[in-house]
N, C-alpha and C positions, 0 to 999 in steps of 0.2 A: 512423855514417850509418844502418846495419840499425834499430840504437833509437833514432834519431829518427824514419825512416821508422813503425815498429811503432806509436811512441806517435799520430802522427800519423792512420794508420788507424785507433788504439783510438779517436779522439778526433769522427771522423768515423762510426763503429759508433754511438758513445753519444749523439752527434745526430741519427743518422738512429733508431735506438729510442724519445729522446721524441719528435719527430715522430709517429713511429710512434702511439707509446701517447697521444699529444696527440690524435690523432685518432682513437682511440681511445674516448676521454674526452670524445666531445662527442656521440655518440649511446648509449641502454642499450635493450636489447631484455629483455622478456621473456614466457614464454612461458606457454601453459595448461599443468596435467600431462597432457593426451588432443594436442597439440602443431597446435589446432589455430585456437588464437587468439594472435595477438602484439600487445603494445603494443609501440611505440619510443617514447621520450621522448629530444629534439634536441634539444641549444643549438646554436639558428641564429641569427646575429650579434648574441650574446650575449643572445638570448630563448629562451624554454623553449616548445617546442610538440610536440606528441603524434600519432601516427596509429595508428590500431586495422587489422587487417588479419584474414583469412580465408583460412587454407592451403587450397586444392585442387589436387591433385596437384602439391605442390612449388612452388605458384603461388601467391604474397600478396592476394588480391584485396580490393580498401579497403573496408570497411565508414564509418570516420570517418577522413577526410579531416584531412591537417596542422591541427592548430587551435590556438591559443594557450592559456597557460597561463599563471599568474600573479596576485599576493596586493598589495594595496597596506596599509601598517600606515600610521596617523598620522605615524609617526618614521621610516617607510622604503618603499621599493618595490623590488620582487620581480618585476620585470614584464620587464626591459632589465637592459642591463650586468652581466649574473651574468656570475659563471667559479665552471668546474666544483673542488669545493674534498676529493669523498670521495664513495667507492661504497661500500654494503654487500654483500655475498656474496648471493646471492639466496635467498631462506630458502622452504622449503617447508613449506606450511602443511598437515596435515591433522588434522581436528578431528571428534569427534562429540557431539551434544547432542542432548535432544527437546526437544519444542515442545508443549505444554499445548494450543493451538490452534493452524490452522494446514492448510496445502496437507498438510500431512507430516507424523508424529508423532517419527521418529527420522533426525536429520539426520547423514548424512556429509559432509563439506565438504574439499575438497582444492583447493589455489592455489599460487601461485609470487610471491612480491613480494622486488622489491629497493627499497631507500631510497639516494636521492642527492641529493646536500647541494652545496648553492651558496652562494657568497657574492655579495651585490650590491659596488656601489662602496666604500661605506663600511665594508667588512669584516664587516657582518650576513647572519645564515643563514639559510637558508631551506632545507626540505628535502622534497623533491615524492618520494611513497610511489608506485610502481605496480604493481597486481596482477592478475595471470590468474589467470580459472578456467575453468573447461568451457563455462560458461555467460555469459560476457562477463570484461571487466574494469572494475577502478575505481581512481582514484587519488585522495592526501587532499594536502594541505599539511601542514609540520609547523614550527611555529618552535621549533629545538633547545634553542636556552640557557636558562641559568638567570635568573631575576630576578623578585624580589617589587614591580616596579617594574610599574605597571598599563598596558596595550597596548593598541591599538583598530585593528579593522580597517576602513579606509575605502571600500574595492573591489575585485572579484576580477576579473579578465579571463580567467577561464576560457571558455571556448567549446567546443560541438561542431558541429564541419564537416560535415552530411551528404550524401552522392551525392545532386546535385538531380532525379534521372532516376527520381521516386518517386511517393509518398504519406503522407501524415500525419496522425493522427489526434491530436487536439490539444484541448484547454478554453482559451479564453479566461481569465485569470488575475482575479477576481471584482474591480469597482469597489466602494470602499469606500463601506457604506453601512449604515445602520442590523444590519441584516440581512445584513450579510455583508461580511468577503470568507470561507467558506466552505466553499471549493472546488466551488461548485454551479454555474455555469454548464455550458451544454449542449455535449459534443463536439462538434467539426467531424469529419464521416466522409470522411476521402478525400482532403484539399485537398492539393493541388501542397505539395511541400517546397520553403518558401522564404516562404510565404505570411505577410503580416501580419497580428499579432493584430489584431482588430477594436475590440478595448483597449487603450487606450494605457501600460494595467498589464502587457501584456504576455499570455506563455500560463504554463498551469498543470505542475508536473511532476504523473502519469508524462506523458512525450510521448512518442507509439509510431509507424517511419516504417516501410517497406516498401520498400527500394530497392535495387539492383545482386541483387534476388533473396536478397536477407537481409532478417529483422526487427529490428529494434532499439527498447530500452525504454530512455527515458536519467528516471532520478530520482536520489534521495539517501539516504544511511542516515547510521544513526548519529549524528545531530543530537546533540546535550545544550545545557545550557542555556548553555554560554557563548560560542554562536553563532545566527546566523539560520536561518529556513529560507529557501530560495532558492525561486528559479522563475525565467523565461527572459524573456529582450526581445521588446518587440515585433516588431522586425526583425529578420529573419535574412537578411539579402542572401548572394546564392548559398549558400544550406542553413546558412547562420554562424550559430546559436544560442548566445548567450550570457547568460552567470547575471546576475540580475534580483534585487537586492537586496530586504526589501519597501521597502513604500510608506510615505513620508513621514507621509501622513493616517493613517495605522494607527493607532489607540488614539488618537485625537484628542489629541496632542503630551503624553499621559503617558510614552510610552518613545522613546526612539530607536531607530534601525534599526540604528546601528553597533554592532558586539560589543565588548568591552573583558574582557582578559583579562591574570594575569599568565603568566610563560613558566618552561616550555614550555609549547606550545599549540598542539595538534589540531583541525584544522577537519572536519568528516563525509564522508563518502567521495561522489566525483562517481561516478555508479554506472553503466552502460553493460551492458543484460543482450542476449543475439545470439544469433541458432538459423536457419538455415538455413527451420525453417517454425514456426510461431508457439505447436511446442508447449512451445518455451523459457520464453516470456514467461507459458503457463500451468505451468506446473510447476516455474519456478526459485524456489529461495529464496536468492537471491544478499544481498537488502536483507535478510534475519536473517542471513545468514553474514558480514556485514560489520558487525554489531551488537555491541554490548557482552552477555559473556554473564548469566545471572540472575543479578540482587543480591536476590534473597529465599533465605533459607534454609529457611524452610518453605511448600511452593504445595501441601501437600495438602488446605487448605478451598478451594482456588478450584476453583468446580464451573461448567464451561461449560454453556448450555441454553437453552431456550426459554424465549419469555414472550409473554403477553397484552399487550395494549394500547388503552386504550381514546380517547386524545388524538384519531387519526385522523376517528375517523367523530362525535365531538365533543370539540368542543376546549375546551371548560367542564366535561368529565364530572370531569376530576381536584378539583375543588376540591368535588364531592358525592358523599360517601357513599355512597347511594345508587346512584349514576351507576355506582362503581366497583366493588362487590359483581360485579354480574352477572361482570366481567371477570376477577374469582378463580375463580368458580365455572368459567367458560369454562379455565382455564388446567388447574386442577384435573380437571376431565373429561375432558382432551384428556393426561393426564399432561406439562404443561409444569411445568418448574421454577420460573418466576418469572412475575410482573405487574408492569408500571411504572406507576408513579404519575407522572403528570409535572405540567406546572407546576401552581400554584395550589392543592396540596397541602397548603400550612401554611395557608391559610384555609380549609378545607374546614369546609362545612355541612352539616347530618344527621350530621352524626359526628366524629371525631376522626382520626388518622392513626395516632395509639396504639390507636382501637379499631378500624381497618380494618386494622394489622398484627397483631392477637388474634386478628380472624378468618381472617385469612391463614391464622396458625398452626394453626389448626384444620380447614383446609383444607393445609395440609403443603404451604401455597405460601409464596417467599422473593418480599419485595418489594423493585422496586428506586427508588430515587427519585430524582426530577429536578433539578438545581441551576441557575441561572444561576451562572458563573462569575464576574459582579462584577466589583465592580471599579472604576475609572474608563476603562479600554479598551474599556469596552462600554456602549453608553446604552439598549441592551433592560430593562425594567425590571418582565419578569416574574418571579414569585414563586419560592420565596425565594431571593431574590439577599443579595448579601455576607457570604456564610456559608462560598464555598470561596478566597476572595482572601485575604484576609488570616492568616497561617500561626496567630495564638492563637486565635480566631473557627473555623477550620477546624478547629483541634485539638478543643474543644469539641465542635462539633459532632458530627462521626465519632466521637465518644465517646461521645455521649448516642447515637447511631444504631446503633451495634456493641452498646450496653448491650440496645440492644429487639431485636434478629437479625436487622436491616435487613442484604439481602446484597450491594447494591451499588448505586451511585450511575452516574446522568447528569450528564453536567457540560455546560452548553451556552453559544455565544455567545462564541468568545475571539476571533474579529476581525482578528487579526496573527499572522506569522510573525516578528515581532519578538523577538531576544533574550529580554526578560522575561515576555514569553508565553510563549516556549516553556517556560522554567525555572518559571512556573506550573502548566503540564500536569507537567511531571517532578513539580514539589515536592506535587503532589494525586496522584499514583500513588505516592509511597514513603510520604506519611500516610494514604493508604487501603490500603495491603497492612497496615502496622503495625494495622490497626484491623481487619482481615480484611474488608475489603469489594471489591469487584472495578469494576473501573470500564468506561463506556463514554463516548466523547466524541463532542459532538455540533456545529454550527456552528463546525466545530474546522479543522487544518491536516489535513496527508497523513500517512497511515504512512511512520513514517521506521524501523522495526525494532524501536521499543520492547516491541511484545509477548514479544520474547524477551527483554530485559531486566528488565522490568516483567509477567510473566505473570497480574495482575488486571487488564492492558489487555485484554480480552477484544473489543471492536470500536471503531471511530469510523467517522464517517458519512463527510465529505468529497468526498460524492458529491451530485446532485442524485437525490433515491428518491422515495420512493411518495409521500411528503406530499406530492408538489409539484404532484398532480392536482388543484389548484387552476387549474393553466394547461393551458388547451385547445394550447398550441402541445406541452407537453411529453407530455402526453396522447396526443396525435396519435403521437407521435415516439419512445414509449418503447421501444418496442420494439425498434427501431435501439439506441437508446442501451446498451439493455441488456446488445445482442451487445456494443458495444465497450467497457462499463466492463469486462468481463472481460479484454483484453485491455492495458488501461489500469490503471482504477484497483486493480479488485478482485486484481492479478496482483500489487501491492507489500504489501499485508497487507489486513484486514479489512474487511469495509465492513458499517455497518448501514443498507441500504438500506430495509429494513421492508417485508418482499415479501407476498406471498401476500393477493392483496386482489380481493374479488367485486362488494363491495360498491359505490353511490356518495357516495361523501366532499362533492367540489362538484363533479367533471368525470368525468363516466364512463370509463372504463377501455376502451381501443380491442383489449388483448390477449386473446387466448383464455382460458377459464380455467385448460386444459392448461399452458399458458405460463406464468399466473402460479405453479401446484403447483411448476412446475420451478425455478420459481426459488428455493425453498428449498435444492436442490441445487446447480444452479448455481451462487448467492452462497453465498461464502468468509465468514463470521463467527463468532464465538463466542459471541455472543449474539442469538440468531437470535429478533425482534420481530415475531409475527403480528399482522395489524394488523386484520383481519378482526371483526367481533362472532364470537355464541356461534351467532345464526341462519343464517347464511352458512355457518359450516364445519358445522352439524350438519345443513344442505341435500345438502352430499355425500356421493357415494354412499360405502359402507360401505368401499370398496376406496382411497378418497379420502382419507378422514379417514385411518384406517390408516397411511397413508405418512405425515404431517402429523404425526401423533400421537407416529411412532418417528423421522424423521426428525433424523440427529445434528448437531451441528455444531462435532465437534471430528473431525480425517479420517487415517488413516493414510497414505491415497496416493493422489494426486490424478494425471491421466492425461489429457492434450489428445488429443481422437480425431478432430475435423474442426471447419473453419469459419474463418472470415476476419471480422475484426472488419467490423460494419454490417448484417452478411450471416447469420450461421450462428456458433453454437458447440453441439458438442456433446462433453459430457465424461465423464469417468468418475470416480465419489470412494471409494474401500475404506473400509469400517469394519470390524475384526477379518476376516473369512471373505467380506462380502458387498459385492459390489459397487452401487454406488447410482450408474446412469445420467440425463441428463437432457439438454435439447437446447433450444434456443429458435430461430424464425426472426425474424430480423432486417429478415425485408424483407415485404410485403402480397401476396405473390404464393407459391399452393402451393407446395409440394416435397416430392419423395419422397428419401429419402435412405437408402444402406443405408453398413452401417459392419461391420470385424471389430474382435475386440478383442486384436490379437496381442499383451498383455502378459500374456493370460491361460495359459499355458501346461499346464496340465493342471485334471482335474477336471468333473466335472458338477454342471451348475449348472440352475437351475429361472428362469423370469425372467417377473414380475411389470408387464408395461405398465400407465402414465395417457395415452391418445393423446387429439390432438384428433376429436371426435364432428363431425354435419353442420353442425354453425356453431360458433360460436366460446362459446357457452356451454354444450355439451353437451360430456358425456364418454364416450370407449367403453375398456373394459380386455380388452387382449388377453394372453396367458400361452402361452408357450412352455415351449423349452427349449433349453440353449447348449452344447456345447463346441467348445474350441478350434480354431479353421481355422471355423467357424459364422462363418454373414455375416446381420445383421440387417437389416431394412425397417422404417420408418417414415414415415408420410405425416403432413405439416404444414400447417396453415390456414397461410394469411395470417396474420400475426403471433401461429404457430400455435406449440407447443413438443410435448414429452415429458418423463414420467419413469417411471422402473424401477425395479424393484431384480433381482441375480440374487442369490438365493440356495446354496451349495453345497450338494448332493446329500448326507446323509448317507451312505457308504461302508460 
């Protein structure tokens, strides 16, 4: 009777333990290593859904709300009826690498990710990755098995939930049209989270919201070619933002939009960066720490820098000799390293393009040249096009260009986030590193992380910039715009916005000229495009030119010191010993603003102002001196800015 009793008890122990570990097994937590972000991933009746949270004092407070999660394949779906089938141990990740260009020159990266593996009905896997870092979290899909049998994904239901009780700063997701989709339409500053796109393509990633007294940046990394880029629905009913495949018309029915892959098979990281105040979104490099790291073995000829440009202020100069001289000689006097030649290059009259790279040479300027990207996905049918589409034609090319010391190509006009798009931009970054030439993309998608893989990616546009002062509404409005691409686009990698401009194109320019100097610092790129002539920048004063002239753009350490995207940003960028400050306002109405620089912790330093002067074309230069616990003043026009440099004190 004892041992039947005993077995009995054993028998009811070892069911109340799986209970136990049964429920156990239906929710996984993990954490930042600072313990200060958690993801949980839930099978809730038998769906996978996620919530992101923010420890204050021992308290979870929700940053993203329960949201669904989920992969739909041609052959299967991942979406319902999973059971949980395996957990990995939670691995800690800590890594360091540098960066060629870039917020940061040498990155530490430290995270926590566990991998947990479902089956749906039909005994197929699925297996949803999620990882904390300091600085947010991200999680990927992963289909485990083995099989050279070809796969296609038909639809994600992934979703981010945000606290409706906000703000969002958000792009419209570009209609497809000659000329785009881009990534150029105008932010919305400010709108209620929840709001619908005004496109029925939906909105663009980064989307950056401000809510429950947290910021949040949600985009993507890690893309490769044998998946989409995403972007978000139009609707988001109560804060529910969900991924937005592209668009059907995209490449006018040369590619489809579904991926197709054999397995295993990695989808790009859903990416989610958090900071308490918005100097996360400017200093995190989360979208490279989730990157594939460099597949080049040698990046010592990729040299980041400056360039002339002479397209802007006419858009015929490329295709005359003539036209484009003055803009070497401009590049050369001002010690910039390069001049682009953009379209209508290979018909050029008065000259040749072999004898405007001779004189280049002679002038110790590298030139960089413009392509259309070609193709049938694109029906722009400026010069020369179908030279970077097709991979024998390409190869050619870049051959005969690498052979004359041509240092790097524009690529423009790719139209979709499509699958085979994307695997165009990759397959033109690994035959232009082989060729040693460095690349910049233009009418292109978002940074998705490639400049750390790919470090001849030196910038892409993906922004609406300087060109676009053809329109009096963006004209009006740039200056807003400006404060929030920093916080948006330029905070996921590079942007070549092509700043610094005095001049009139076709719509005059409503920013100070203070404003635009700064924006050499302020914008993040590695191929930093003056768009200016040679009369313009040798009108400023001696003190003007000087900062333009040395101004770098690759950064050791980048530092958010105030502002609120629409409104104010003002930052700080280290190169070697010196600091390079810079400030923009955002809004038509003065401000004085004083600021300390508590990352500065010792040393004296010397500090060199550009403020704005009594109107908005005039400049006055003020010069101090700093150390630490020092509180700065700066007075700004209406869509007024600054820039500095502090020099250290030799000791």
């Amino acid at each position: 009777m004892k041992t039947k009793n005993i077995i009995i008890l054993s028998l009811i122990l070892f069911s109340l333990c799986l209970t136990s570990c049964s429920k156990k097994q239906s929710a996984w937590e993990v954490w930042s290593p600072d313990k200060k972000i958690r993801i949980t991933l839930t099978l809730k009746d038998s769906k996978p859904e996620y919530k992101v949270e923010w420890m204050r004092n021992d308290t979870g407070i929700t940053v993203i709300e329960p949201s669904p999660l989920g992969i739909t394949r041609k052959d299967a779906a991942f979406t319902s009826n999973l059971s949980f089938a395996q957990q990995s141990e939670i691995k800690n990740i800590d890594d360091n690498y540098k960066m060629l260009v870039g917020k940061q020159s040498e990155i530490h990266y430290q995270a926590n990710e566990q991998t947990i593996t479902f089956r749906n009905a039909d005994n197929a896997r699925i297996q949803i990755i999620i990882r904390a870092c300091n600085d947010g979290v991200a999680f990927r899909y992963c289909f485990p098995e083995e099989s050279k049998n070809i796969y296609t994904v038909t639809g994600e239901s992934t979703g981010f939930k945000v606290p409706v009780n906000g703000k969002a700063w958000m792009a419209p997701y570009d209609k497809v049209q000659v000329w785009s989709p881009g990534y150029e339409t105008n932010y919305k500053d400010g709108i209620a989270i929840g709001t619908t796109s005004p496109n029925k393509q939906g909105w663009e990633f980064p989307a950056l919201f401000h809510t429950n007294n947290f910021w949040i940046l949600i985009t993507e990394a890690n893309l490769d070619s044998t998946f989409y880029g995403a972007h978000l629905e139009a609707i988001a009913d109560s804060g529910l933002y969900k991924i937005r495949l592209p668009e059907d018309e995209e490449t006018y029915g040369y590619a489809i939009k579904e991926p197709s892959n054999t397995l295993p098979w990695s989808t790009p990281w859903r990416t989610i960066i958090i900071g308490e105040t918005p100097a996360n979104m400017i200093e995190s490099n989360m979208v490279y720490n989730l990157s594939e790291p460099c597949k080049l073995n040698d990046i010592s000829w990729i040299k980041p820098g400056r360039a002339s440009w002479s397209w802007w202020l006419d858009h015929s100069s490329s295709g005359d000799y003539k036209k484009i001289v003055p803009f070497i000689d401009l590049a050369a006097d001002m010690g910039w390293e390069y001049s682009l030649v953009d379209a209508g290059w290979d018909v050029m009259k008065n000259g040749t393009i072999e004898k405007l790279n001779d004189y280049a040479k002679t002038k110790k300027v590298g030139l960089i040249l413009w392509y259309n990207s070609g193709g049938p996905h694109t029906k722009v049918d400026a010069t020369p096009r179908d030279r970077m589409f097709d991979p024998s034609v390409r190869e050619k090319e870049m051959e005969k260009i690498e052979k004359m010391g041509i240092k790097g190509i524009k690529v423009d006009f790719f139209q979709s986030d499509k699958p085979k798009i994307i695997g165009l931009y990759l397959d033109i970054l690994r035959d232009a590193a082989r060729h040693h030439l460095f690349v910049d993309f233009h009418g292109c998608t978002l940074p998705r992380g490639w400049s750390r893989t790919f470090p001849n990616l030196l910038s892409m546009e993906a922004v609406r910039g300087a060109e676009q002062y053809w329109d009096t509404s963006f004209a009006e409005n740039a200056h807003n715009y400006h404060t929030i691409y920093m916080y948006t686009r330029n905070a996921v990698g590079p942007m070549d916005y092509t700043p610094v401009g005095f001049s009139t194109s076709q719509v005059p320019h409503k920013t100070t000229n203070a404003h635009e100097i700064a924006l050499s610092i302020v914008f993040e790129s590695g191929l930093l495009h003056f768009i200016d002539n040679s009369k313009a920048y040798k009108a400023l004063p001696d003190y003007a030119q000087s900062l333009i002239k040395s101004v770098p753009v690759s950064w050791d350490e980048t530092k958010y010191i105030a502002g609120e995207p629409g409104k104010l940003i003002v930052i700080a960028r280290r190169k070697g010993n010196d600091w390079y400050l810079a400030g923009i306002n955002g809004e038509k109405i003065e401000k004085e603003i004083s600021f300390g620089l508590p990352f500065i912790k010792e040393g004296d330093f010397s500090v060199s102002f550009i403020c704005d002067g009594k109107d908005d074309k005039s400049l006055i230069h003020e010069q101090t001196g700093f150390k630490p616990g020092d509180t700065l003043k700066i007075k700004l026009l209406g869509r007024g800015g600054f820039s500095g440099i502090l020099k250290k004190k030799k000791e």
